[in-house]
C-alpha positions in Angstrom: 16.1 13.8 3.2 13.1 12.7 1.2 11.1 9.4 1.7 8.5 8.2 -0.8 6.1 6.2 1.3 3.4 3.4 -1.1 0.1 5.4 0.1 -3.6 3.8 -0.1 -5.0 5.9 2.2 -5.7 3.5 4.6 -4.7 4.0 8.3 -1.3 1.7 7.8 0.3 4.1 5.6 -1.0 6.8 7.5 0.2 6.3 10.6 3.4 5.1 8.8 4.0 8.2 7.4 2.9 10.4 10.3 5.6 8.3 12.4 8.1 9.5 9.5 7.4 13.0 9.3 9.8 14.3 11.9 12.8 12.8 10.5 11.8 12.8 6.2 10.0 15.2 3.9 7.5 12.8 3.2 6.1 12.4 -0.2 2.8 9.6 -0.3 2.7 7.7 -3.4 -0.3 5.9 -4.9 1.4 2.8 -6.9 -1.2 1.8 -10.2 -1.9 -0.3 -12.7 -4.4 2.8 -14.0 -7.4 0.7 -12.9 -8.8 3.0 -10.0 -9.0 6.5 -9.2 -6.3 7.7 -7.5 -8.0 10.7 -6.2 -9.2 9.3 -2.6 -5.0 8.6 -1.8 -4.7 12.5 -3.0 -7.6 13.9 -1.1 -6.4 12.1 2.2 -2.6 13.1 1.2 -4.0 16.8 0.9 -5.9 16.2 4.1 -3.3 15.5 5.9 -0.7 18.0 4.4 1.5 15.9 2.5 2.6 16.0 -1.4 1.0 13.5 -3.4 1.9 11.4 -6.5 1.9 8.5 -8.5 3.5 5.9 -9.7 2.5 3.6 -12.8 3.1 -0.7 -12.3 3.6 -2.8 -15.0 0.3 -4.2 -15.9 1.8 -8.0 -17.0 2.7 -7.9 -13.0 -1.3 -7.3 -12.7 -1.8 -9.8 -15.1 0.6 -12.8 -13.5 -0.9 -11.5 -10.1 -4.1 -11.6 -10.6 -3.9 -15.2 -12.5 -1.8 -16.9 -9.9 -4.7 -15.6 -7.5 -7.1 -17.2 -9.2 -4.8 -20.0 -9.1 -4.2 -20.8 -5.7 -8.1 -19.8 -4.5 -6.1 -16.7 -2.1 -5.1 -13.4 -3.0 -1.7 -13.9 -0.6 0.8 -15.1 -3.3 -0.6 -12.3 -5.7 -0.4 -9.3 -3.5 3.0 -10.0 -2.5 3.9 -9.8 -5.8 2.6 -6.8 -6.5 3.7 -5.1 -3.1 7.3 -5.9 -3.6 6.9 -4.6 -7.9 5.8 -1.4 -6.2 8.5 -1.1 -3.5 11.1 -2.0 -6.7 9.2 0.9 -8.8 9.2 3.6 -6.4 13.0 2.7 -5.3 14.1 2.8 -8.7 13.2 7.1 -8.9 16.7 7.6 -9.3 17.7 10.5 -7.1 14.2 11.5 -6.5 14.0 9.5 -3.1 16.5 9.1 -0.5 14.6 6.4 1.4 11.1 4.3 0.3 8.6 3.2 3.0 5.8 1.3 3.9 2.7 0.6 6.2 3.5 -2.9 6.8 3.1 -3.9 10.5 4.3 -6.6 12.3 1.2 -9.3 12.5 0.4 -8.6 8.7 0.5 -11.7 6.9 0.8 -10.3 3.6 2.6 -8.2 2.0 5.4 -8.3 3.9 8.7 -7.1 3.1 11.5 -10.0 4.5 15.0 -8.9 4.9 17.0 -9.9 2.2 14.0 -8.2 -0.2 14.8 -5.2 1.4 18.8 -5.6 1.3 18.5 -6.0 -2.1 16.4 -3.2 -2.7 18.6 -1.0 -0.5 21.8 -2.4 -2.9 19.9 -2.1 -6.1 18.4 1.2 -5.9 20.7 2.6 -3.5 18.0 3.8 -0.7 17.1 3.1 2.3 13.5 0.9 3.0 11.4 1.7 5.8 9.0 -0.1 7.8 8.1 2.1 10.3 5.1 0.0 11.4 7.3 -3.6 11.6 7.6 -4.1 14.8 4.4 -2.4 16.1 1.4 -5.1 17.3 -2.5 -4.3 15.9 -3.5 -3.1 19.1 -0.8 -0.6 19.6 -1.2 0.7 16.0 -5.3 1.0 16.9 -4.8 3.2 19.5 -2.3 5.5 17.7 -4.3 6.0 15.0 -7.7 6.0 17.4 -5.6 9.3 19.2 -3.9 10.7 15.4 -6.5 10.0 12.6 -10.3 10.2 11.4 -10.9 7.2 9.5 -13.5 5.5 8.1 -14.2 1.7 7.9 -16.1 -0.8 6.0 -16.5 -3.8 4.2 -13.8 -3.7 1.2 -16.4 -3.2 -1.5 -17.5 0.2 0.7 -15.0 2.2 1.4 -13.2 4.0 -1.9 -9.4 3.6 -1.4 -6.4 3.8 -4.1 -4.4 0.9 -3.8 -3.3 -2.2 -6.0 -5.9 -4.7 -4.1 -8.8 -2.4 -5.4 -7.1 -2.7 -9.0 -6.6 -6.4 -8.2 -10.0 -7.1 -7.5 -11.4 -5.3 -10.4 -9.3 -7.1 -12.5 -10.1 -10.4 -11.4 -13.5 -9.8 -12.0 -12.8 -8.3 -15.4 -10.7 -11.9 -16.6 -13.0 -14.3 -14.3 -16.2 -12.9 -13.6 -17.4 -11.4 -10.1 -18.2 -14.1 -8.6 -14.0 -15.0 -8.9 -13.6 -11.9 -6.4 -15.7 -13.4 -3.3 -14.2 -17.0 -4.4 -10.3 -15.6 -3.8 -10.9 -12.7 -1.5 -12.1 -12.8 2.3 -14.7 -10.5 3.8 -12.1 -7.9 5.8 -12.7 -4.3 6.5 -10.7 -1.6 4.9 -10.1 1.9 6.1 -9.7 5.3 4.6 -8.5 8.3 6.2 -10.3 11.7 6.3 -8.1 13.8 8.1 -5.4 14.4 11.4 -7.5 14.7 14.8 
């Protein structure tokens, strides 16, 4: 069976994919709007020892996203967006994917993936979704990926990742100026992986 799992290469979709592994041929896909370089998803991918691809987003999703972030003065209702356009995109491969997956753990507060979402997605697209993270706690997930996985972490403007809240940032910036990014966007810490321990 074959499982394309949304891949930023962070430690979420990592671990997600390592937990996978056993039971899928698992295929990590970079989701786009074209904005960023998706080369840090494929080194980690290549790292690691998985296939890598991509997948393009519609940019007028970028576009809605990144206004209704502006918007509301929070990236939350924009991201989710996005996340669930992705998981739609990959899902609708046709044939290429027998099941679509993930990093979304239990305590994240966005994006999240409720159940009828993924119902329909299951209906729609006939696959299966997988969370493989959902009902694992922060503190568990630290210390499988402390045991599993090199990472690296930094402040979100540091660490060179491939994933939609890179693109989303940039193009907020682009329609708003940069100061719009620190205005919507909390101070977090992203990671990157660099390889299995």
């Amino acid at each position: 069976m074959r499982a394309g799992l949304l891949y930023s290469a962070g430690k979420d979709s990592t671990l997600a994919a390592l937990l996978l592994e056993d039971f899928y041929d698992v295929t990590l896909v970079t989701a786009s709007f074209g904005v960023v370089d998706p080369d840090p998803a494929r080194e980690a991918a290549d790292a690691l020892g998985f296939a890598h691809e991509t997948v393009d987003l519609d940019p007028d999703v970028a576009g809605t996203a990144v206004e209704r972030m502006h918007d509301d003065g929070y990236p939350r209702n924009g991201i989710q967006r996005v996340h669930e356009h992705a998981v739609e995109r990959l899902a609708s491969a046709r044939g290429e994917f027998d099941a679509v997956a993930d990093g979304t753990r239990r305590d994240d507060r966005v994006p999240t993936i409720d159940r009828p979402f993924a119902r329909s997605v299951e209906d729609r697209f006939g696959v299966d979704y997988l969370a493989p993270l959902a009902g694992i706690g922060r503190g568990a997930i630290d210390e499988m990926v402390a045991e599993k996985l090199v990472v690296e972490t930094g402040p979100s403007e540091a660490i060179a990742k491939a994933d939609y809240e890179v693109e989303l940032r940039a193009l907020l910036a682009e329609a708003h100026g940069a100061g719009a990014v620190g205005d919507v966007f909390p101070d977090h810490t992203q990671s990157r992986v660099r390889g299995r321990r």
